[in-house]
KOLVOVEX-627022 format. One record per atom (N, C-alpha, C, O): residue in three letters; x, y, z; atom name; residue number from 1. Coordinates in Angstrom, 2 decimals, decimal comma, m for minus. Layout:
N
   r       X       Y       Z  a   k
 ALA       X       Y       Z CA NUM
...
//
This chain:
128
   r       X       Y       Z  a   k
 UNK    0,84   m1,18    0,00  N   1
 UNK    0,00    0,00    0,00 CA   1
 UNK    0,88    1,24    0,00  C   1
 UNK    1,86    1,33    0,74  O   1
 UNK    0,56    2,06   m0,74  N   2
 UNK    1,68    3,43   m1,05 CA   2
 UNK    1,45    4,62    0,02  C   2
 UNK    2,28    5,51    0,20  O   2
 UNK    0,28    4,52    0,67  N   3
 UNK    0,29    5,23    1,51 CA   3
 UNK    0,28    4,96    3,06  C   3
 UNK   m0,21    5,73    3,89  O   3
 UNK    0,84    3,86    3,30  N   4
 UNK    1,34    2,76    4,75 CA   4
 UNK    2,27    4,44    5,13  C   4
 UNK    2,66    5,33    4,37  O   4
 UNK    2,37    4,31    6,59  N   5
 UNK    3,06    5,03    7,40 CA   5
 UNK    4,68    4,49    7,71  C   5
 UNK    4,55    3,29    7,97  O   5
 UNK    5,66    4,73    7,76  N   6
 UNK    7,13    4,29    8,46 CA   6
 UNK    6,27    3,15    9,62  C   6
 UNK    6,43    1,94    9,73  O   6
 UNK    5,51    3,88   10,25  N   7
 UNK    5,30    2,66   11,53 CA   7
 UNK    4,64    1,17   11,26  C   7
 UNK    5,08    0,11   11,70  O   7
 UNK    3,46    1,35   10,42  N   8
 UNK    2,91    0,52    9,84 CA   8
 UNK    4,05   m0,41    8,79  C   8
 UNK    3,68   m1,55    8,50  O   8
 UNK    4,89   m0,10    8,44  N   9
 UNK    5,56   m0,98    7,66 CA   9
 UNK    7,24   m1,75    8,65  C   9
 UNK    8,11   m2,51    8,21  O   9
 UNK    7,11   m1,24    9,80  N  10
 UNK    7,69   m1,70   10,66 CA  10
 UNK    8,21   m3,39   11,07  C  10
 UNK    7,28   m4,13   11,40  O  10
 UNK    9,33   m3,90   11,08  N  11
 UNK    9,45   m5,25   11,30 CA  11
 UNK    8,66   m6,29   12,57  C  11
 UNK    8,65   m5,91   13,74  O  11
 UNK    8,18   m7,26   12,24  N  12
 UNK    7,38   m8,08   13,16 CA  12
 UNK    7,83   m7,27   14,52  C  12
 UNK    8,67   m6,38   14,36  O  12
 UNK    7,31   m7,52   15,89  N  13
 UNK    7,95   m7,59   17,05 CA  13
 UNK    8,91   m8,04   17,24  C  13
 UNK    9,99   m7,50   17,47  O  13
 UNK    8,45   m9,86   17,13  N  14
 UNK    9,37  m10,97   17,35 CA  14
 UNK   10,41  m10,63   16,98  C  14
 UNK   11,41  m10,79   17,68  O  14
 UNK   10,47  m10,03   15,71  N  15
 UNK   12,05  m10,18   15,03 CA  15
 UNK   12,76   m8,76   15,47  C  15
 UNK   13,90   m8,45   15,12  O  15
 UNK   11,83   m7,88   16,38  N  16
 UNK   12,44   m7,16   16,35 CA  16
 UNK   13,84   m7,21   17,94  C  16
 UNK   14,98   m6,78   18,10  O  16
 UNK   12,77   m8,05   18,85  N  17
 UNK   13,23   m8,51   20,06 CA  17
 UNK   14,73   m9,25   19,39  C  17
 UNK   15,85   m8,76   19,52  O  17
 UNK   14,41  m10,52   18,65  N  18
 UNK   15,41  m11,10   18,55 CA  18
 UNK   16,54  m10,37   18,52  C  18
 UNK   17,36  m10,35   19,44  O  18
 UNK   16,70   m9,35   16,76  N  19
 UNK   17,29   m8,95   16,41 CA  19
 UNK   18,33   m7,77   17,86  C  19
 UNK   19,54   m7,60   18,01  O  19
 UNK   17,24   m7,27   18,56  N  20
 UNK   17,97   m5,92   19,83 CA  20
 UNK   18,89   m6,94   20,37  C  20
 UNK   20,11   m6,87   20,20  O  20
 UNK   18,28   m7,97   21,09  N  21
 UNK   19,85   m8,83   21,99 CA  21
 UNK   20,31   m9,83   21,19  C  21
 UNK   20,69  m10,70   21,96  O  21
 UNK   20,50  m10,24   19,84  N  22
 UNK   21,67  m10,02   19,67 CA  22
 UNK   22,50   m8,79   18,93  C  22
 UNK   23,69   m8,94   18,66  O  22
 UNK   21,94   m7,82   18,69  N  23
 UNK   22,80   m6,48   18,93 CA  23
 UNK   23,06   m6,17   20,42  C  23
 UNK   23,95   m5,35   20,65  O  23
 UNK   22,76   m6,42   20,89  N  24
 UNK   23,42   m5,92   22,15 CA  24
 UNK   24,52   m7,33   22,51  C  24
 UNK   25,64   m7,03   22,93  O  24
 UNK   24,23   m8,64   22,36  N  25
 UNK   25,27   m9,71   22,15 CA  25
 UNK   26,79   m9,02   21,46  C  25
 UNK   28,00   m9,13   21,68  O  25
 UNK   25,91   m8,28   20,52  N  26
 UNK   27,22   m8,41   19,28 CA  26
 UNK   28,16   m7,13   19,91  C  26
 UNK   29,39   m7,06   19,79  O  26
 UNK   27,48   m6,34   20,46  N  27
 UNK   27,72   m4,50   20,54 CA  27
 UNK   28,23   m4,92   22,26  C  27
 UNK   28,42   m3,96   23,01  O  27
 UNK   28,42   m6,30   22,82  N  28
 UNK   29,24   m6,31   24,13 CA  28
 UNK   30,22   m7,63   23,93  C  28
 UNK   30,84   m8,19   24,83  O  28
 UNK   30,21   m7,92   22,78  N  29
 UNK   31,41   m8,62   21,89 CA  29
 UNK   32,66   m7,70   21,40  C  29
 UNK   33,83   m7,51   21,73  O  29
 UNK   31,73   m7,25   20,44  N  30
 UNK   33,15   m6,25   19,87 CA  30
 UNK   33,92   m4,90   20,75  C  30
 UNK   34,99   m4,34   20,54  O  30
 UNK   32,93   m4,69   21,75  N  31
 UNK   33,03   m3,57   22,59 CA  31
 UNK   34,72   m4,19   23,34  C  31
 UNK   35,78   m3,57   23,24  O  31
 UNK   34,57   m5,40   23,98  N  32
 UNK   35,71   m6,11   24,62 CA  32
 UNK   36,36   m6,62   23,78  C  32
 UNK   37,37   m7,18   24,19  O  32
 UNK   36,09   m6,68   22,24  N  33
 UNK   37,82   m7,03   21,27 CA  33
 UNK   38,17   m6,21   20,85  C  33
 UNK   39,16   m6,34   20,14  O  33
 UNK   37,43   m4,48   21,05  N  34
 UNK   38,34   m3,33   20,65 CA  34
 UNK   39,07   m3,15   22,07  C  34
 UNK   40,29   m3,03   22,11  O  34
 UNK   38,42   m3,15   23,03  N  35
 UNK   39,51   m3,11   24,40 CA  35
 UNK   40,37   m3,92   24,58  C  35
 UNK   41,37   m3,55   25,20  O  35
 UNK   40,28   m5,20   24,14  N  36
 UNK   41,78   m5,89   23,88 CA  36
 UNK   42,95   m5,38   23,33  C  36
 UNK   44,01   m5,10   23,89  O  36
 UNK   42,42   m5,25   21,52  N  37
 UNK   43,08   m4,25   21,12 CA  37
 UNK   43,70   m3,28   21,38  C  37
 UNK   44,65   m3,40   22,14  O  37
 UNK   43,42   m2,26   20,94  N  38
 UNK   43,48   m1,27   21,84 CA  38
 UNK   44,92   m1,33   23,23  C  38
 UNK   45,87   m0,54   23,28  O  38
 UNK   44,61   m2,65   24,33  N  39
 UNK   45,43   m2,36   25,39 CA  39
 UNK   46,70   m2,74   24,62  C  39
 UNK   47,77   m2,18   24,85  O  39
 UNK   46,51   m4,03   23,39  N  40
 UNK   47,85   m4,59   23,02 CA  40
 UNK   48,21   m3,33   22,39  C  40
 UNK   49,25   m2,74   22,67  O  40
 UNK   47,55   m3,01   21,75  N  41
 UNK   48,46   m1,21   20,89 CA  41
 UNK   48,99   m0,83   22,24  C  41
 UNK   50,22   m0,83   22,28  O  41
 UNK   48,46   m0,56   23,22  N  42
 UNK   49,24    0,46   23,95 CA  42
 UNK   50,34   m0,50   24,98  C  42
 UNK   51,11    0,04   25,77  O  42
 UNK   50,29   m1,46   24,86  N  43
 UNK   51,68   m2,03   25,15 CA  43
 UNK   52,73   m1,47   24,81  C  43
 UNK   52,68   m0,94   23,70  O  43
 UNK   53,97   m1,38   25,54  N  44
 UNK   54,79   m0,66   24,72 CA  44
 UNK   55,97   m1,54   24,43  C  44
 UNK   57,11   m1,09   24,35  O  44
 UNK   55,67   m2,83   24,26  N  45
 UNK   56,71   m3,88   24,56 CA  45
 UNK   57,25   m3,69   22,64  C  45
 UNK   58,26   m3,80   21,95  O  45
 UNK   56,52   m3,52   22,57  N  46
 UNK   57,23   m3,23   20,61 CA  46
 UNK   58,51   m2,16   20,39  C  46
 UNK   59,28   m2,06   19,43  O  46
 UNK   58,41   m1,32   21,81  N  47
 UNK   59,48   m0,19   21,49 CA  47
 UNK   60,67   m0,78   22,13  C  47
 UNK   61,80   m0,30   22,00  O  47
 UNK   60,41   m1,75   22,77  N  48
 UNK   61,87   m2,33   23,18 CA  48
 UNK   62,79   m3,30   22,51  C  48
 UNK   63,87   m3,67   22,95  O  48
 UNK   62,09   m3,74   21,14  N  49
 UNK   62,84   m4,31   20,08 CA  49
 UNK   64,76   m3,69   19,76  C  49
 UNK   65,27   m2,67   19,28  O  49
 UNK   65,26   m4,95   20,33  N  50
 UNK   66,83   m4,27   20,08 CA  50
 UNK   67,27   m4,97   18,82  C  50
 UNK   68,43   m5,39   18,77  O  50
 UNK   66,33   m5,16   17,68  N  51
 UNK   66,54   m5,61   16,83 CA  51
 UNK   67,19   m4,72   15,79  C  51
 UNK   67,00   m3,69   16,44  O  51
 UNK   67,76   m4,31   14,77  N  52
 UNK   68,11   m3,19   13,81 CA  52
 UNK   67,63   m3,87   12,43  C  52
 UNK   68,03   m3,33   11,40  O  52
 UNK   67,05   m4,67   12,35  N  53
 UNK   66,83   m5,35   11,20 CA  53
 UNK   65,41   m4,97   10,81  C  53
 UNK   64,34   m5,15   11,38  O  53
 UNK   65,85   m4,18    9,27  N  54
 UNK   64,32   m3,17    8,85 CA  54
 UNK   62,94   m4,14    8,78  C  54
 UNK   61,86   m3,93    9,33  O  54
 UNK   63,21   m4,91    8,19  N  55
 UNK   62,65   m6,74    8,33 CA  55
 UNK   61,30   m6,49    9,58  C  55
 UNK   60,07   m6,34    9,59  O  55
 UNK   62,33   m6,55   10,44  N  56
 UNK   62,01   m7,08   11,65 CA  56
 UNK   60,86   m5,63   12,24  C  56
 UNK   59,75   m5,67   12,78  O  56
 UNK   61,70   m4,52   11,87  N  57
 UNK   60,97   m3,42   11,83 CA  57
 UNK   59,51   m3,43   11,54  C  57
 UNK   58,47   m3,51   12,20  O  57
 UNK   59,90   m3,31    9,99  N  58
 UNK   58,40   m3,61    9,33 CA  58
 UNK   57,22   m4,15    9,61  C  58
 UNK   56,17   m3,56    9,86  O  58
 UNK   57,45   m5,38    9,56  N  59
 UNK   56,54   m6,45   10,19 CA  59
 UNK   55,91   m5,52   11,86  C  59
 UNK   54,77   m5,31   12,27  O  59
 UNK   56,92   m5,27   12,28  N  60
 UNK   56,16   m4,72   13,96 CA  60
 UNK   55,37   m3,48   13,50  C  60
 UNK   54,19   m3,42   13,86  O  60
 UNK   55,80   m2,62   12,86  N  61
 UNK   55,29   m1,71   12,48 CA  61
 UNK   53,89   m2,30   11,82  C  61
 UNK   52,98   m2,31   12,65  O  61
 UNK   53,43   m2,89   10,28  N  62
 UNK   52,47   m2,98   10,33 CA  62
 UNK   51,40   m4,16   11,21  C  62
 UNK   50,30   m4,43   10,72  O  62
 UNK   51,77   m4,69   12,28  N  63
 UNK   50,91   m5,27   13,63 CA  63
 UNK   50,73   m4,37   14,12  C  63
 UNK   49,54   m4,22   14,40  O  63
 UNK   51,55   m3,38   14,49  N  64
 UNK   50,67   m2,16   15,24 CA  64
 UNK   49,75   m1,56   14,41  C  64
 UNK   49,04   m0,82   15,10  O  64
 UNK   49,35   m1,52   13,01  N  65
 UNK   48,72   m0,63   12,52 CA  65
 UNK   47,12   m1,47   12,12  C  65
 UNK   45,93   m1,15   12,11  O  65
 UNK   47,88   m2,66   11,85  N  66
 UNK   46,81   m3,87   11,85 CA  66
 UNK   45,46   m3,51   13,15  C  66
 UNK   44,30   m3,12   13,22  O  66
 UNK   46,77   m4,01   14,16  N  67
 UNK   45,82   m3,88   15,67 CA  67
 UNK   44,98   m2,47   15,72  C  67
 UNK   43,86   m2,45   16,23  O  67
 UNK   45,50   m1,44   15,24  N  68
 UNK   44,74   m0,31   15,47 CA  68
 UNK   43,46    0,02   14,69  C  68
 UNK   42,45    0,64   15,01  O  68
 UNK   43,98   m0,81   13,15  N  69
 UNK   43,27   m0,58   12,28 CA  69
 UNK   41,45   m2,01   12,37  C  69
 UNK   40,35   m2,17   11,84  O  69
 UNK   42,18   m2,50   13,24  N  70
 UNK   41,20   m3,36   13,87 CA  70
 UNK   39,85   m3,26   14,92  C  70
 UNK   38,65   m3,53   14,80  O  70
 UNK   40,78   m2,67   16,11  N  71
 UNK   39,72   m1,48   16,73 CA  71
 UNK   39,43   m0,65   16,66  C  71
 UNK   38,70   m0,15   17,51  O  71
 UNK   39,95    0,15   15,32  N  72
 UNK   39,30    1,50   14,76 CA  72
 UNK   37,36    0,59   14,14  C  72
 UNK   36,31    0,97   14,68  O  72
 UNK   37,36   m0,17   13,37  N  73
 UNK   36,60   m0,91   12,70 CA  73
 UNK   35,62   m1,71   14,02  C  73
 UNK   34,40   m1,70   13,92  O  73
 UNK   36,13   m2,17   14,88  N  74
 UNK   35,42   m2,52   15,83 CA  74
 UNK   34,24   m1,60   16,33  C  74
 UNK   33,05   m1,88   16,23  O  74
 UNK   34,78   m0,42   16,90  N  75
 UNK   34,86    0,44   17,56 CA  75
 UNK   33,25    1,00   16,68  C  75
 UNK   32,15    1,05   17,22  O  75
 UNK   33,62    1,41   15,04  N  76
 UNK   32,42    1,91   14,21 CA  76
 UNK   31,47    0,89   14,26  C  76
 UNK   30,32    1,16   14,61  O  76
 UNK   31,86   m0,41   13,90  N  77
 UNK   30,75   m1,33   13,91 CA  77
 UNK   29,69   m1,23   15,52  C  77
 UNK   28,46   m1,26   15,51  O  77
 UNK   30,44   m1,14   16,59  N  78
 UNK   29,75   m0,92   17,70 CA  78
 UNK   28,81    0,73   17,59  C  78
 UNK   27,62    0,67   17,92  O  78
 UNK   29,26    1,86   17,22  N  79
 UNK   28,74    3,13   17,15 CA  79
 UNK   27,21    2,30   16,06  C  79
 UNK   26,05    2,09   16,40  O  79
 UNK   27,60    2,16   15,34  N  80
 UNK   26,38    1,44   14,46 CA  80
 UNK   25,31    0,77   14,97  C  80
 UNK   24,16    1,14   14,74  O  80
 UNK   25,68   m0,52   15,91  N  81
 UNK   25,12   m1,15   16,82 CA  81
 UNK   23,88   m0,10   17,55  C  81
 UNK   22,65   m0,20   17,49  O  81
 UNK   24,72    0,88   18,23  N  82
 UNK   23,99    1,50   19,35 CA  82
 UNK   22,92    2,59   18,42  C  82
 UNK   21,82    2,99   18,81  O  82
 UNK   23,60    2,94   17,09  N  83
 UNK   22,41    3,72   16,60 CA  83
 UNK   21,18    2,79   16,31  C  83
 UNK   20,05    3,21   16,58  O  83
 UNK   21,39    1,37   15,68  N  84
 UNK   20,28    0,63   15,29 CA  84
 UNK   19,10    0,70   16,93  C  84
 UNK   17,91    0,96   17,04  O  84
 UNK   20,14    0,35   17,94  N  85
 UNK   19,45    0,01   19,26 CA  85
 UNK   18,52    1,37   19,54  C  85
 UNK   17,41    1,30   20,06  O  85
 UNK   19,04    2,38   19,17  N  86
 UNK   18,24    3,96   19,10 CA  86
 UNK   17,52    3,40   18,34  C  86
 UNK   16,64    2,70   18,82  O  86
 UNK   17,63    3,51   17,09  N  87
 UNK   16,19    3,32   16,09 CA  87
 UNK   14,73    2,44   16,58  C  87
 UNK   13,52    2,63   16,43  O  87
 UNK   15,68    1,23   17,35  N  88
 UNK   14,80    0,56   17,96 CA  88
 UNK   14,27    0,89   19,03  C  88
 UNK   13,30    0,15   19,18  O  88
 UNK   14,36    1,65   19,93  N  89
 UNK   13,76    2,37   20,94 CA  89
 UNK   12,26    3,74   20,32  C  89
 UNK   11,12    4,08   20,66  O  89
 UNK   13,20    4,02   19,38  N  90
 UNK   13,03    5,62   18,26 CA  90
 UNK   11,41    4,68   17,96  C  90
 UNK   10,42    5,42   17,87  O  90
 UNK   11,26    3,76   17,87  N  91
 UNK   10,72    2,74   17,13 CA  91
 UNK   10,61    2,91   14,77  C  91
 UNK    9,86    2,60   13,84  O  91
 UNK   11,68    3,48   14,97  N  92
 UNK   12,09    3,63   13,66 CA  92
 UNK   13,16    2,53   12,94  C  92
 UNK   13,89    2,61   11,95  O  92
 UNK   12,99    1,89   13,55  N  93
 UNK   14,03    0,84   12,80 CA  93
 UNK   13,50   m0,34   12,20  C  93
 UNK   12,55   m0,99   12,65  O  93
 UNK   14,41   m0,69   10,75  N  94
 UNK   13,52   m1,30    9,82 CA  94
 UNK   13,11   m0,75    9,00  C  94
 UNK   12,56   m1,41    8,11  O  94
 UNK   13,17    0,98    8,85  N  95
 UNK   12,75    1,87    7,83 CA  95
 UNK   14,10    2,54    6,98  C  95
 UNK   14,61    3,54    7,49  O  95
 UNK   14,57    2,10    5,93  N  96
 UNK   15,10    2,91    5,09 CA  96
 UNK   14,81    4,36    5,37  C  96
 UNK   13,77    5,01    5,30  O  96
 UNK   16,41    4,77    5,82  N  97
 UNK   16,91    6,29    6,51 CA  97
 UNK   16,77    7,53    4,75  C  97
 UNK   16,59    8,75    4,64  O  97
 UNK   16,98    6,33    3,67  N  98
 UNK   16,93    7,18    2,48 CA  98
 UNK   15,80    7,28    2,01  C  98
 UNK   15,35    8,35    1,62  O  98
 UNK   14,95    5,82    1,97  N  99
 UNK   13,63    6,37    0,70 CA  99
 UNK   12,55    6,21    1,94  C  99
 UNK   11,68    7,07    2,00  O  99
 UNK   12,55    5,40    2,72  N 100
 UNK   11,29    5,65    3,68 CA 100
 UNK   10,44    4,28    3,75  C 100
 UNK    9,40    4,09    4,39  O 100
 UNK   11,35    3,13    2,69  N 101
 UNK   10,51    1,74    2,78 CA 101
 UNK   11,20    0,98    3,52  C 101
 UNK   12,41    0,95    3,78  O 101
 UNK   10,10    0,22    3,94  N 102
 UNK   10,58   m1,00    5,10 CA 102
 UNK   11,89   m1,70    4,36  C 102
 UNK   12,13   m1,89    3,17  O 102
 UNK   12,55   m1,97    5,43  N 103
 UNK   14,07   m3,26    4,98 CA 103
 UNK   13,49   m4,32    5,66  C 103
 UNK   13,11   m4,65    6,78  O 103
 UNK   13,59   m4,83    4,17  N 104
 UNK   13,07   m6,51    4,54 CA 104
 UNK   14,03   m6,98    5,32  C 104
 UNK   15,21   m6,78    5,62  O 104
 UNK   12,89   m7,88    5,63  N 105
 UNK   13,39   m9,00    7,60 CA 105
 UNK   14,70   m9,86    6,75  C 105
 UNK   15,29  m10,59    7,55  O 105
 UNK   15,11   m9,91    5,75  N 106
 UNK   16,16  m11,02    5,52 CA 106
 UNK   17,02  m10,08    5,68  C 106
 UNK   17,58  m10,07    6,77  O 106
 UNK   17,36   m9,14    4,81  N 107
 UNK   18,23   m7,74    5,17 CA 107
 UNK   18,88   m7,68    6,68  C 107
 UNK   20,07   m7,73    6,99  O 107
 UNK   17,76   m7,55    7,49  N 108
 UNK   17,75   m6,92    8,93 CA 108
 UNK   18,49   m8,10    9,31  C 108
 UNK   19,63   m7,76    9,61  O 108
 UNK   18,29   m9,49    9,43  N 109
 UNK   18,97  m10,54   10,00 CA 109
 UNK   20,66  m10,43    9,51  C 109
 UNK   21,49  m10,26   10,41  O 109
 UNK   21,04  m10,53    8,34  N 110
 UNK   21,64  m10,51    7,64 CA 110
 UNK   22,40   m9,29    8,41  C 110
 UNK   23,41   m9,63    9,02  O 110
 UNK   22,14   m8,34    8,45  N 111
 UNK   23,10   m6,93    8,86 CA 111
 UNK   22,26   m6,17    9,55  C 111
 UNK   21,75   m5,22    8,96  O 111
 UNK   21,91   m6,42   10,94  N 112
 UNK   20,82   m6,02   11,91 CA 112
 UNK   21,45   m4,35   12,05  C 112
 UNK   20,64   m3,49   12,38  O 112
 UNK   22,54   m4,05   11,86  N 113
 UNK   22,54   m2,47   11,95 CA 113
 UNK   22,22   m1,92   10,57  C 113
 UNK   21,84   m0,76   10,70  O 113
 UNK   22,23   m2,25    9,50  N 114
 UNK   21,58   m2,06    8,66 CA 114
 UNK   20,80   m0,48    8,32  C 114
 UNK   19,64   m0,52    8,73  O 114
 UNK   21,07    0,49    7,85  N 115
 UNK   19,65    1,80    7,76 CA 115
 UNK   19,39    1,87    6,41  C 115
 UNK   18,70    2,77    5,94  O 115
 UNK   20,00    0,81    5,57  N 116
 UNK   19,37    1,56    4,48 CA 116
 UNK   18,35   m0,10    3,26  C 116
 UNK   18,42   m1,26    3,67  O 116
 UNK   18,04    0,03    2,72  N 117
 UNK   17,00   m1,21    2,00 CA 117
 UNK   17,93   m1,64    1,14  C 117
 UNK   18,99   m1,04    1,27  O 117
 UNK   17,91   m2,76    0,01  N 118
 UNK   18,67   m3,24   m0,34 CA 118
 UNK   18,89   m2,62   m1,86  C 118
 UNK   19,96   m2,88   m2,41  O 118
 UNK   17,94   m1,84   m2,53  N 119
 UNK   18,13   m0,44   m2,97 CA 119
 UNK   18,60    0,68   m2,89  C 119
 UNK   18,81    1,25   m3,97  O 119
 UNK   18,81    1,16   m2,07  N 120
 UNK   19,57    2,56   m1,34 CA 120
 UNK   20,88    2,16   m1,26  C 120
 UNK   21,87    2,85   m1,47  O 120
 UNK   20,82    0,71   m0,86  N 121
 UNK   22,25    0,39   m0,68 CA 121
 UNK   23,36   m0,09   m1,85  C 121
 UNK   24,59   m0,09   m1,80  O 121
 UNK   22,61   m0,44   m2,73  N 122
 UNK   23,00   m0,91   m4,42 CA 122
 UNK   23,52    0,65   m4,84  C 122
 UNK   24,66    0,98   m5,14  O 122
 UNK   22,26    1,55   m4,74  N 123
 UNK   22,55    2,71   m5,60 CA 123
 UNK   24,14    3,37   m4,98  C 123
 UNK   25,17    3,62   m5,61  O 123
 UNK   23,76    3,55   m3,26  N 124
 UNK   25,04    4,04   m2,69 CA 124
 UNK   26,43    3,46   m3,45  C 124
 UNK   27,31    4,13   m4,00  O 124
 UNK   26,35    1,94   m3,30  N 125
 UNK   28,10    1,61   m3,87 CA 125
 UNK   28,30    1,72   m5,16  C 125
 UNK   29,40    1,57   m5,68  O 125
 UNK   27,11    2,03   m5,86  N 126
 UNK   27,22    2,33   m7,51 CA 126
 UNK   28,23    3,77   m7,43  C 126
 UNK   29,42    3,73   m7,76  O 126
 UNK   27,78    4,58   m7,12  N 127
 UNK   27,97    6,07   m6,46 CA 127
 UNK   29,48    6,52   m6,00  C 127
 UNK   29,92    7,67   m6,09  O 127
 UNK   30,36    5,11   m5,38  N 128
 UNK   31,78    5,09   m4,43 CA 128
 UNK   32,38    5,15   m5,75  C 128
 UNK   33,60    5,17   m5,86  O 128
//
């Protein structure tokens, strides 16, 4: 129906319950493997290498950037998390942030932080 409301086209309940804990599963998963991270970056046991071998360099050098570049990515995927968990409070979630149509329930399972339909999201990477 073309003239359904954002709310009316809203995902089941059920799926919507499911879907919140395990975002919140997932969003107190990654929350503690960017703090892993993170502490190993700030180890400073890498600066005590009495090695001179560029080799040896290298390699340490990109693990630190790895590790950072790891909980940098963590870190967004969690910010994501907590906006979906807003939407779901917002009771706006499940609604395409671009055109305004429901994201189908396979979508939502599939990538529960998800804001955009599987249209919006085609056109976007056409676009990169």
């Amino acid at each position: 129906m073309a003239n359904e409301t954002p709310t009316a086209r809203r995902p089941p309940k059920r799926l919507v319950t499911a879907l919140r804990s395990r975002l919140e599963t997932e969003r107190a998963e990654l929350s503690a493997q960017a703090s892993e991270l993170e502490a190993d970056f700030a180890d400073q046991s890498w600066r005590d290498s009495r090695c001179d071998d560029d080799a040896e360099t290298g390699s340490a050098t990109f693990e630190r950037e790895r590790t950072m570049s790891l909980a940098r990515n963590a870190r967004q995927v969690v910010a994501d998390i907590e906006r979906a968990l807003d939407r779901i409070a917002a009771g706006t979630y499940g609604v395409c942030v671009s055109c305004g149509s429901p994201i189908a329930a396979e979508r939502l399972e599939a990538v529960p932080q998800t804001v955009h339909c599987v249209d919006c999201r085609r056109q976007a990477e056409r676009l990169r």
